[in-house]
C-alpha positions as protocol buffer text, in pm:
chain_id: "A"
residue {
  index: 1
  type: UNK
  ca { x: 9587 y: 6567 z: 7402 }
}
residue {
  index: 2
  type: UNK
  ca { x: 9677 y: 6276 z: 7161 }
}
residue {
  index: 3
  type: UNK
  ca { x: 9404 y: 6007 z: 7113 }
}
residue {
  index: 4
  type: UNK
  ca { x: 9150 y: 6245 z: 7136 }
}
residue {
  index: 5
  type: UNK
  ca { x: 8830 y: 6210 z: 6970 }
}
residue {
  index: 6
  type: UNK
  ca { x: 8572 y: 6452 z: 6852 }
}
residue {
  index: 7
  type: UNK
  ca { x: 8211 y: 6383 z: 7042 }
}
residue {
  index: 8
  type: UNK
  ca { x: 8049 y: 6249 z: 6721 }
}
residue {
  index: 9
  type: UNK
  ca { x: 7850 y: 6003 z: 6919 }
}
residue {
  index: 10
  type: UNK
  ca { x: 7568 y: 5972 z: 7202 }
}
residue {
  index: 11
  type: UNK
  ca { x: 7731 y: 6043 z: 7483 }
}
residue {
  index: 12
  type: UNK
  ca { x: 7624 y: 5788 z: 7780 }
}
residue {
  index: 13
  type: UNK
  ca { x: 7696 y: 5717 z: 8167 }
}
residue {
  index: 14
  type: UNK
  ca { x: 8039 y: 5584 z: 8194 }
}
residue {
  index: 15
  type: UNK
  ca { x: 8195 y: 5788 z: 7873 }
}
residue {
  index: 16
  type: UNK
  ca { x: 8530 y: 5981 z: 7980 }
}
residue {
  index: 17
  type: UNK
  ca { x: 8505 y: 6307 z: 7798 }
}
residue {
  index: 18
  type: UNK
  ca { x: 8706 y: 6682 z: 7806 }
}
residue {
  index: 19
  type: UNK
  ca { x: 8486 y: 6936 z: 7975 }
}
residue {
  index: 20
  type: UNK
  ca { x: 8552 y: 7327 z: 8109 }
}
residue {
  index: 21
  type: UNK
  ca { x: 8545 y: 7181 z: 8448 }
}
residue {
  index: 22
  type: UNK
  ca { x: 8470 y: 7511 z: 8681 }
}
residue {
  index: 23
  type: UNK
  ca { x: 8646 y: 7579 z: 8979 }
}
residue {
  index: 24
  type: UNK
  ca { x: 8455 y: 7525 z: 9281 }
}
residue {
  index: 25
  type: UNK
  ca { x: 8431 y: 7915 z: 9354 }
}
residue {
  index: 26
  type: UNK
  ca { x: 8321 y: 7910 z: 8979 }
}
residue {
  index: 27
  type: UNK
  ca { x: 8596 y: 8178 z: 8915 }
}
residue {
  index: 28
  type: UNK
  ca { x: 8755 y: 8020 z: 8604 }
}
residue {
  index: 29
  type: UNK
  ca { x: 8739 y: 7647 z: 8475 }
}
residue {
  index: 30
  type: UNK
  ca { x: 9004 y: 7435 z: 8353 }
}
residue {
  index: 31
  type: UNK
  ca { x: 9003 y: 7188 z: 8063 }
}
residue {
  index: 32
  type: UNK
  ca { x: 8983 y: 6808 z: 8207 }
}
residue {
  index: 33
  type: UNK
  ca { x: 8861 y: 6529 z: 8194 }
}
residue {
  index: 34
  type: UNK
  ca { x: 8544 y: 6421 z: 8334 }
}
residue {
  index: 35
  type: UNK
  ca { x: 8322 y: 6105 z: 8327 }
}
residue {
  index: 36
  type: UNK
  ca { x: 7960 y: 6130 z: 8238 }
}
residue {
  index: 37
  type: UNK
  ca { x: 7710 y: 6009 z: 8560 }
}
residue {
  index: 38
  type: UNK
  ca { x: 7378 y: 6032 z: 8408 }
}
residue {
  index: 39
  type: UNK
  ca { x: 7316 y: 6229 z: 8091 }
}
residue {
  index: 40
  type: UNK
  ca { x: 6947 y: 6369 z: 7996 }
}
residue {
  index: 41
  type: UNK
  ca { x: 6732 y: 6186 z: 7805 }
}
residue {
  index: 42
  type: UNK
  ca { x: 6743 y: 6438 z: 7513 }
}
residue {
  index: 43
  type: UNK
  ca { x: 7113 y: 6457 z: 7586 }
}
residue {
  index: 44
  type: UNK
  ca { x: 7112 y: 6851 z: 7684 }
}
residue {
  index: 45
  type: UNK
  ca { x: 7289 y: 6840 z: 8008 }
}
residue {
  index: 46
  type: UNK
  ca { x: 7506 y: 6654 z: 8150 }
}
residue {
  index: 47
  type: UNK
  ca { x: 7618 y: 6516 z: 8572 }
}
residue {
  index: 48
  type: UNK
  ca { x: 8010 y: 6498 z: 8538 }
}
residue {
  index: 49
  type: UNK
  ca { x: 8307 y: 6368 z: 8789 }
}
residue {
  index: 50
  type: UNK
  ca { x: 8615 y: 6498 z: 8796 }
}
residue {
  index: 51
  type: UNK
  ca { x: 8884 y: 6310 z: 8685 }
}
residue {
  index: 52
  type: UNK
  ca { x: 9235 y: 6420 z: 8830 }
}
residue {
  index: 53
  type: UNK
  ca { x: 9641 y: 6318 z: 8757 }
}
residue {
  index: 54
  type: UNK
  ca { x: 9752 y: 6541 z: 9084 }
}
residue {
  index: 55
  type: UNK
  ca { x: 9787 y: 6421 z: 9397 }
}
residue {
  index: 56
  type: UNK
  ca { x: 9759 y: 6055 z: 9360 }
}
residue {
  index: 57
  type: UNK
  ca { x: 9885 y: 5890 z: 9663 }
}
residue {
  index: 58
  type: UNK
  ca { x: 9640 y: 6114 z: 9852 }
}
residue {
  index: 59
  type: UNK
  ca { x: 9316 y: 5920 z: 9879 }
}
residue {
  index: 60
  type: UNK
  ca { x: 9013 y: 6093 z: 9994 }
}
residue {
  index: 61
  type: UNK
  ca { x: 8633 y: 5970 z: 10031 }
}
residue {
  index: 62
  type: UNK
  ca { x: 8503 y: 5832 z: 9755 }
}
residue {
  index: 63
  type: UNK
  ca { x: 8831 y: 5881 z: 9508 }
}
residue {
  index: 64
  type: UNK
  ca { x: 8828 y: 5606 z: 9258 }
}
residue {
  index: 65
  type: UNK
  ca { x: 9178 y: 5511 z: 9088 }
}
residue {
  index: 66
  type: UNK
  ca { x: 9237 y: 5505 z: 8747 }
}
residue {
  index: 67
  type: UNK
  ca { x: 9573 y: 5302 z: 8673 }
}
residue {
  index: 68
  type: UNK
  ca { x: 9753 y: 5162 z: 8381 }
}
residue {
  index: 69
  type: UNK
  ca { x: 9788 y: 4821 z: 8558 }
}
residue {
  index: 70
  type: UNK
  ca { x: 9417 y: 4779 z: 8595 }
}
residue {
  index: 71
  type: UNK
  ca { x: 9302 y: 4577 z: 8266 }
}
residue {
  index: 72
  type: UNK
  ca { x: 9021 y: 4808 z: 8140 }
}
residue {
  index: 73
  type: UNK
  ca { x: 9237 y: 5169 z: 8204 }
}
residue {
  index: 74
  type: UNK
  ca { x: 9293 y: 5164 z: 7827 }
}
residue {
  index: 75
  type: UNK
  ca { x: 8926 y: 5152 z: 7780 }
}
residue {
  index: 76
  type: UNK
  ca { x: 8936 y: 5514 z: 7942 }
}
residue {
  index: 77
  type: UNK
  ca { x: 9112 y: 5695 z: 7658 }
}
residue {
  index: 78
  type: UNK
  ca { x: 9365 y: 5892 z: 7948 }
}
residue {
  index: 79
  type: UNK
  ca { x: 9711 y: 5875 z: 7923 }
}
residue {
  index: 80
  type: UNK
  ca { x: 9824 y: 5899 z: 8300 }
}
residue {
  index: 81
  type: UNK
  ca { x: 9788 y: 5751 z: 8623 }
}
residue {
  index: 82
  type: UNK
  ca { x: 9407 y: 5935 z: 8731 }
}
residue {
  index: 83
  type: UNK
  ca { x: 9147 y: 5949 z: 8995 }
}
residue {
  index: 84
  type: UNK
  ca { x: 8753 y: 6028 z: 8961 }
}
residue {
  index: 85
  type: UNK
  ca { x: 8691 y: 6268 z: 9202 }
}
residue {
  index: 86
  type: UNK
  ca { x: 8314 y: 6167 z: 9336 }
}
residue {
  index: 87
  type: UNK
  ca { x: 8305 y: 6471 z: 9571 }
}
residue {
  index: 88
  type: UNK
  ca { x: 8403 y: 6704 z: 9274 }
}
residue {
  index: 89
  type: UNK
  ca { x: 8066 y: 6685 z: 9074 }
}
residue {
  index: 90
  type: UNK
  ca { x: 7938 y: 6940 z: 8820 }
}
residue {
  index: 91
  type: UNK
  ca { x: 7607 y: 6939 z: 8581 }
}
residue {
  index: 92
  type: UNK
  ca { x: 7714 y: 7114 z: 8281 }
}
residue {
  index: 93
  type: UNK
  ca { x: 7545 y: 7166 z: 7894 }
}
residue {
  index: 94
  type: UNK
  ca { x: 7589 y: 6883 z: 7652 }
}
residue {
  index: 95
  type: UNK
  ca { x: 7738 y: 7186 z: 7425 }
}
residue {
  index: 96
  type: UNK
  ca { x: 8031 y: 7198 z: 7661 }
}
residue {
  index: 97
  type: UNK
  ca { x: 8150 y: 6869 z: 7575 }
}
residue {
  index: 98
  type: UNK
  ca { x: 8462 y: 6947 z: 7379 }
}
residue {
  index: 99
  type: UNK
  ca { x: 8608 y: 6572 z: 7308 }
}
residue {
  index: 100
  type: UNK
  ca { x: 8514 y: 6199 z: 7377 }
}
residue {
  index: 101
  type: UNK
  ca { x: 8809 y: 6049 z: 7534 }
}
residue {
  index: 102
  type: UNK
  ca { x: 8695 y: 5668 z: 7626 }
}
residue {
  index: 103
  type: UNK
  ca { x: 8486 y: 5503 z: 7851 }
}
residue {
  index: 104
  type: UNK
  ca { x: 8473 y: 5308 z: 8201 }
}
residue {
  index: 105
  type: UNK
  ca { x: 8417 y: 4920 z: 8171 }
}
residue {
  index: 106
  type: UNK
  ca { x: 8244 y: 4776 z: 8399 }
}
residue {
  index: 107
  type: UNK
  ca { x: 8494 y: 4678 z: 8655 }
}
residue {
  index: 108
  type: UNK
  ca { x: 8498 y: 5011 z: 8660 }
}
residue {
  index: 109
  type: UNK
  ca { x: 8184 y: 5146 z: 8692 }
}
residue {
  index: 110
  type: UNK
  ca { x: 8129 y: 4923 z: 8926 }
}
residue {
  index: 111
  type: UNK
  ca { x: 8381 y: 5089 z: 9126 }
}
residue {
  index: 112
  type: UNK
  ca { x: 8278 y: 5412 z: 9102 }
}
residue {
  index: 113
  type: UNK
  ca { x: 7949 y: 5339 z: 9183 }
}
residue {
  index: 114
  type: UNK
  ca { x: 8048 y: 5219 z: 9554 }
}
residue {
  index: 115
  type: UNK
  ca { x: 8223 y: 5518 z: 9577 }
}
residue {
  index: 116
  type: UNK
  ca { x: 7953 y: 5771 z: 9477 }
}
residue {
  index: 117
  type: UNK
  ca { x: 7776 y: 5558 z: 9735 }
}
residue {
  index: 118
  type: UNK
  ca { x: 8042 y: 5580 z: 10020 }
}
residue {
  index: 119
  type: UNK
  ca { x: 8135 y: 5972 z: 9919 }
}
residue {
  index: 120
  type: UNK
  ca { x: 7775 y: 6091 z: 9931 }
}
residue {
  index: 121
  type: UNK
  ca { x: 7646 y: 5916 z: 10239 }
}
residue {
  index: 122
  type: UNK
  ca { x: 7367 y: 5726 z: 10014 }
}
residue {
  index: 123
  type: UNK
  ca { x: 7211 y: 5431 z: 10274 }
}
residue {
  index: 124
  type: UNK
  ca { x: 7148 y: 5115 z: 10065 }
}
residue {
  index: 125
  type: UNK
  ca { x: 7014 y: 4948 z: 10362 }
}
residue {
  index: 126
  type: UNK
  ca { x: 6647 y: 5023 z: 10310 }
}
residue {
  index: 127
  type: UNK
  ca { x: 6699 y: 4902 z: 9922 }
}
residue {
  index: 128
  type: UNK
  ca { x: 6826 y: 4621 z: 10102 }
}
residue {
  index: 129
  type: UNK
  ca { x: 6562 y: 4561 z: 10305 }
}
residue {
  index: 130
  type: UNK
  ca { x: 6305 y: 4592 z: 10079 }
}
residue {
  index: 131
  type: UNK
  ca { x: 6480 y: 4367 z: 9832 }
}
residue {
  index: 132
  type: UNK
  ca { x: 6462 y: 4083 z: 10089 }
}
residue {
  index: 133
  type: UNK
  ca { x: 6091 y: 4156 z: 10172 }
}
residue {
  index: 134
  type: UNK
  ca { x: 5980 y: 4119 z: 9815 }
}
residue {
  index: 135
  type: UNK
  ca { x: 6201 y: 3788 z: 9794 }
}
residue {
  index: 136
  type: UNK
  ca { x: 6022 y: 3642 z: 10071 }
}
residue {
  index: 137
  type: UNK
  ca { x: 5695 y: 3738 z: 9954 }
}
residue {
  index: 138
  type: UNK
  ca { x: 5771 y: 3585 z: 9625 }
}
residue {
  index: 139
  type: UNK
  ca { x: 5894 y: 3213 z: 9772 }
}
residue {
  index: 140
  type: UNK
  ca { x: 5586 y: 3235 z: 10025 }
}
residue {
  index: 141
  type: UNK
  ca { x: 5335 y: 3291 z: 9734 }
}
residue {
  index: 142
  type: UNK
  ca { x: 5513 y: 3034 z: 9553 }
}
residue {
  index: 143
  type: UNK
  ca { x: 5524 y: 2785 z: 9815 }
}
residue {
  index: 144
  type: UNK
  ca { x: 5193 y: 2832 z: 9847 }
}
residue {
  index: 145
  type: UNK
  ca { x: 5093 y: 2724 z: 9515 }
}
residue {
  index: 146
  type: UNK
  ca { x: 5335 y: 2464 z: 9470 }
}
residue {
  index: 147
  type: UNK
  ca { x: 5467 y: 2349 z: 9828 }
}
residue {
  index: 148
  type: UNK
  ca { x: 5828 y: 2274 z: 9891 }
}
residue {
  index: 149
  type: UNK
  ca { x: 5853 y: 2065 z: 9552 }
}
residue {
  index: 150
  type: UNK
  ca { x: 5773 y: 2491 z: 9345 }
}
residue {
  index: 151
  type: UNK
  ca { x: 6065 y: 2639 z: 9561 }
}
residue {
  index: 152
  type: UNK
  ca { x: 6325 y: 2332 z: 9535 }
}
residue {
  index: 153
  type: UNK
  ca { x: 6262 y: 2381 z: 9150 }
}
residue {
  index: 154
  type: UNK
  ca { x: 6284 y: 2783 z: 9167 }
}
residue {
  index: 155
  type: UNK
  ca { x: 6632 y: 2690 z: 9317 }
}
residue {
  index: 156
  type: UNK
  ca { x: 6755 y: 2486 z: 9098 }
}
residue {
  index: 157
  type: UNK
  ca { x: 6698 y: 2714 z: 8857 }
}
residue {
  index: 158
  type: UNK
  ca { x: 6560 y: 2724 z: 8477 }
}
residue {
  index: 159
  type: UNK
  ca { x: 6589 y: 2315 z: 8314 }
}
residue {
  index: 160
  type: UNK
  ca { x: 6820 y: 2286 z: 8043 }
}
residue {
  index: 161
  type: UNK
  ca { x: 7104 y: 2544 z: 8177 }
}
residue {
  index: 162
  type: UNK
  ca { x: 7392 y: 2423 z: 8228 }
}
């Protein structure tokens, strides 16, 4: 493919890179592209989407659109109209990465990430939850050492910012 790089760098989550992406009945793969979901710590394997020019206009769960009008698509290093395929996931060895393509920004990734969340039926709403319970602990043990005078000064924020 033109533009394509050799992986000469760390590869992290977000990177677009060429992969043997197997078949889901693991009977052959196919070289495609693939974005990088977590990586290892020692960078030896490797959680990859699928990244897809077919079937476009054909939205399923958790499909996350990857067009030249959006302002970070060039960031991506792909040279047509794509999707990232959340449902189509594969972990595969670091050795297997063939090229670095690009990378999501963070519109993005962003993106994606509500759809990983929406395509594999993850429920925020305890993280939720437990977020708001630590807030309120927080602004009642800071009310309590500095009465309403502490939180109308947490509100407003650190002095000096502007």
């Amino acid at each position: 493919m033109p533009g394509e790089r050799r992986v000469a760098r760390p590869i992290a989550r977000g990177d677009v890179v060429l992969v043997p992406f197997p078949f889901s009945d693991l009977s052959t793969t196919k070289r495609r592209p693939a974005v990088v979901l977590w990586a290892h710590p020692a960078r030896e394997d490797f959680l990859l989407a699928f990244i897809s020019s077919q079937r476009l206009r054909a939205d399923e769960v958790g499909d996350v659109r990857l067009l030249p009008t959006h302002p970070e698509f060039s960031l991506t290093g792909l040279a047509a109209p794509s999707k990232i395929r959340t449902t189509k996931l594969v972990t595969l060895s670091g050795t297997l990465l063939t090229r670095w393509l690009g990378r999501l920004g963070p519109l993005l990734t962003a993106e994606l990430d509500r759809a990983l969340v929406t395509a594999l039926g993850i429920n925020t709403v305890p993280y939720r939850e437990e977020g708001r319970r630590d807030e309120r602990a927080r602004l009642a043990a800071l009310h309590s050492a500095g009465g309403t005078a502490a939180l109308l000064a947490d509100l407003a924020g650190p002095r000096g910012v502007t």
